[in-house]
C-alpha positions as CSV (number, residue, x, y, z in Angstrom):
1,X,10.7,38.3,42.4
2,X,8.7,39.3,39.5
3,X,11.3,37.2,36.6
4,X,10.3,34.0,39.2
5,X,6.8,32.8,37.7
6,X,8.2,34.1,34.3
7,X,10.5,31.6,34.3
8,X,8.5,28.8,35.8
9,X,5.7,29.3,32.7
10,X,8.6,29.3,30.6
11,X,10.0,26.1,31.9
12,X,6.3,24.6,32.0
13,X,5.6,25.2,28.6
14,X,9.0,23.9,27.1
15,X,8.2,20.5,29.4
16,X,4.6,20.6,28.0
17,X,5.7,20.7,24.3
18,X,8.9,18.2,24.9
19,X,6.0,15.7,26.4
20,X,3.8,16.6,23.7
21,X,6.0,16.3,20.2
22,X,7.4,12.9,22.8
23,X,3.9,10.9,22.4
24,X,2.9,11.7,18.8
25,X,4.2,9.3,16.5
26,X,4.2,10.0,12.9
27,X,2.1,8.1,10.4
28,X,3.3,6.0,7.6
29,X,1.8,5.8,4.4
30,X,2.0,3.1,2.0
31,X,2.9,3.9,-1.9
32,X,2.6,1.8,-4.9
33,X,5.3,-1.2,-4.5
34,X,5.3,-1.8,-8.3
35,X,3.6,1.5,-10.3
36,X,2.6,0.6,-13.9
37,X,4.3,2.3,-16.1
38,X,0.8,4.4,-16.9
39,X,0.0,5.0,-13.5
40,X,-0.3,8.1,-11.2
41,X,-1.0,11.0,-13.6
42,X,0.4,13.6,-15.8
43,X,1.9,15.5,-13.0
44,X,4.0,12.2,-11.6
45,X,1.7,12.4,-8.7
46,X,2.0,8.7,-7.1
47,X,-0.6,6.4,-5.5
48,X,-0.9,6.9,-1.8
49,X,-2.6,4.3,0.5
50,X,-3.6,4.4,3.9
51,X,-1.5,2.0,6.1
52,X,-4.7,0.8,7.9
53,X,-6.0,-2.2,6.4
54,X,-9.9,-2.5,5.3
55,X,-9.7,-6.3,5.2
56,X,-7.7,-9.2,6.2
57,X,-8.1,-12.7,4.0
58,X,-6.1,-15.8,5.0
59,X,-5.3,-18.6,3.2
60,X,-2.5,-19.9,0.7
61,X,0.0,-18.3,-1.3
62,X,1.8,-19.5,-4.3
63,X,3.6,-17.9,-6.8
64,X,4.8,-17.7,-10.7
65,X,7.5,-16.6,-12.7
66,X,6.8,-17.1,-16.6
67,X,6.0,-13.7,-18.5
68,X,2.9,-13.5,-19.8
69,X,0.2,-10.7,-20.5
70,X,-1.6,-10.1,-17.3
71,X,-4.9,-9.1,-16.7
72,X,-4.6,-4.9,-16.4
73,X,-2.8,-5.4,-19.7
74,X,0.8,-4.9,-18.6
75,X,3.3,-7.3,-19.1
76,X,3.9,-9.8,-15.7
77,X,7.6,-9.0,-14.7
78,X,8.8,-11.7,-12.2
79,X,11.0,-9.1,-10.9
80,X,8.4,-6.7,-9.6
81,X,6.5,-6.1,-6.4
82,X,3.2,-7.6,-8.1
83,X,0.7,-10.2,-7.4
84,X,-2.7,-12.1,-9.2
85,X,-6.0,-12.4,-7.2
86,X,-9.2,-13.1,-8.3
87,X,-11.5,-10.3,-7.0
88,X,-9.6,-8.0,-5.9
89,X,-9.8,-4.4,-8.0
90,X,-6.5,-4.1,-10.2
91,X,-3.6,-2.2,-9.0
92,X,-5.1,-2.7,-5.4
93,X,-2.1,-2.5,-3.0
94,X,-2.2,-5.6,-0.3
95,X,0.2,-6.7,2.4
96,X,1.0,-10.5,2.3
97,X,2.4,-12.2,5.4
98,X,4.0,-15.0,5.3
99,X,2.2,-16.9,8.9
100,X,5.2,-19.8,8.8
101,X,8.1,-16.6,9.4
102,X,6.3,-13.4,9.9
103,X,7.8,-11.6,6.8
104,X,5.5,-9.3,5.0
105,X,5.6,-8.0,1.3
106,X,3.6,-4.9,0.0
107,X,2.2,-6.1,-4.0
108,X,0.2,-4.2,-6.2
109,X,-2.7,-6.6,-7.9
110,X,-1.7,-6.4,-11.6
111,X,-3.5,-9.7,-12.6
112,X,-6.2,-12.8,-11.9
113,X,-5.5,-16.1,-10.5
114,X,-5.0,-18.1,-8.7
115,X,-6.9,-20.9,-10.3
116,X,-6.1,-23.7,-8.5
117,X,-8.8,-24.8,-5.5
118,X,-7.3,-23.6,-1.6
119,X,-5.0,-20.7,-3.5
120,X,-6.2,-17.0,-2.9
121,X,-3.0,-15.2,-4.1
122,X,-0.2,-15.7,-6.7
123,X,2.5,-14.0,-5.7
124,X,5.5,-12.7,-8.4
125,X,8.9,-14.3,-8.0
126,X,10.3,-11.2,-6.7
127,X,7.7,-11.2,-3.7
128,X,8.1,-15.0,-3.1
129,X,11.9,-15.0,-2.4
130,X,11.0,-11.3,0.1
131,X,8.8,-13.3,1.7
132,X,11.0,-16.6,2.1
133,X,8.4,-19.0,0.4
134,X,10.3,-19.7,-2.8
135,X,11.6,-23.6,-1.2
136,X,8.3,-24.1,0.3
137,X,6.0,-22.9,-2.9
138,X,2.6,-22.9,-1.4
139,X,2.5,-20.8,2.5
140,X,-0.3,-19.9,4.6
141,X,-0.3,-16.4,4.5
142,X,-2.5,-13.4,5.9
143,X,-3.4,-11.0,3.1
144,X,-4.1,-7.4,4.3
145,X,-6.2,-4.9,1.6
146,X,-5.3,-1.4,1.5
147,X,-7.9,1.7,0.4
148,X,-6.3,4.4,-1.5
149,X,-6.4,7.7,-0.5
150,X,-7.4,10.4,-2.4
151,X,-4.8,13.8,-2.5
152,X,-6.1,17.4,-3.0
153,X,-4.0,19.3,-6.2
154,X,-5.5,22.4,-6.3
155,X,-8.6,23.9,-4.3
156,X,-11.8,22.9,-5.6
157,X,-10.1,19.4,-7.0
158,X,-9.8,16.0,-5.6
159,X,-7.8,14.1,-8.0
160,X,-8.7,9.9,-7.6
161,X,-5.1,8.4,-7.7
162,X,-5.6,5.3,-10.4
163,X,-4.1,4.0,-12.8
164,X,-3.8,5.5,-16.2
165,X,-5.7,9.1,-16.3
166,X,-6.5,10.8,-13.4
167,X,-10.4,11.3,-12.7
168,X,-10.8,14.9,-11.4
169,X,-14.4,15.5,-9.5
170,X,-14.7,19.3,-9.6
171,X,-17.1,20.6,-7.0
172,X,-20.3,23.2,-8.4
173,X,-20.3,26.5,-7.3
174,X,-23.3,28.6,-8.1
């Protein structure tokens, strides 16, 4: 009589956790499509971004393929995950969907541009074909902005993931 409610708790608590671990879903994170090849830091820590967007823009996409010096000071490889815009920070990370098909992209802003009146994002040649835009050249797209988070090293240390150095903000103790 006595093993009777032991068993019941036991068989509550192992539905209470199944139900539990059931409804949390995990959490993706967003890292850097397209790293430059100074980014992250010393350690090979890499960017991280949260995968909720702190603005949405919409308007139209096009895209370019001749290498050139960009803006951060890297040179533009058509074949990476990288994209111009003009006010963006650089190496921002955005999501660019395409509104004609629904595809999406994840770029890193390595450059300015576009200069051409109605444009709000060049896209790399790379991103154009993910995206399905390459026959069309200019798409309305939905441009989502993502904030980087910052990742604790060692106590007492928040290390700002940017590119080039690492900025460490040390907290005083007295």
């Amino acid at each position: 009589m006595k093993q009777y409610p032991r068993q019941l708790f036991l068989s509550a608590f192992v539905a209470f956790v199944t139900l539990v671990s059931g409804c949390a879903t995990p959490r993706r994170i967003i890292t850097d499509p397209a790293p430059a090849a100074s980014a992250g830091d010393s350690e090979g820590i890499p960017s991280i971004f949260n995968p909720k967007p702190i603005s949405t823009l919409h308007g139209k996409a096009s895209f370019y393929w001749e290498p050139q010096p960009t803006a951060s000071g890297e040179r533009f490889n058509p074949r990476a995950m990288t994209a111009a815009h003009k006010t963006l920070p650089l190496h921002s990370v955005v999501r660019v969907v395409n509104m004609k098909n629904g595809k999406s992209v994840v770029v890193r802003i390595n450059d300015r541009g576009p200069y051409i009146r109605g444009r709000i994002i060049d896209l790399s040649k790379a991103a154009a074909e993910k995206i399905s835009m390459i026959n069309s050249g200019v798409v309305p797209v939905k441009v989502e902005v993502f904030r980087k988070i910052e990742v604790m090293t060692k106590p007492n240390r928040k290390l700002k993931l940017t590119a080039g150095k690492p900025s460490a903000k040390r907290k005083r103790t007295r």
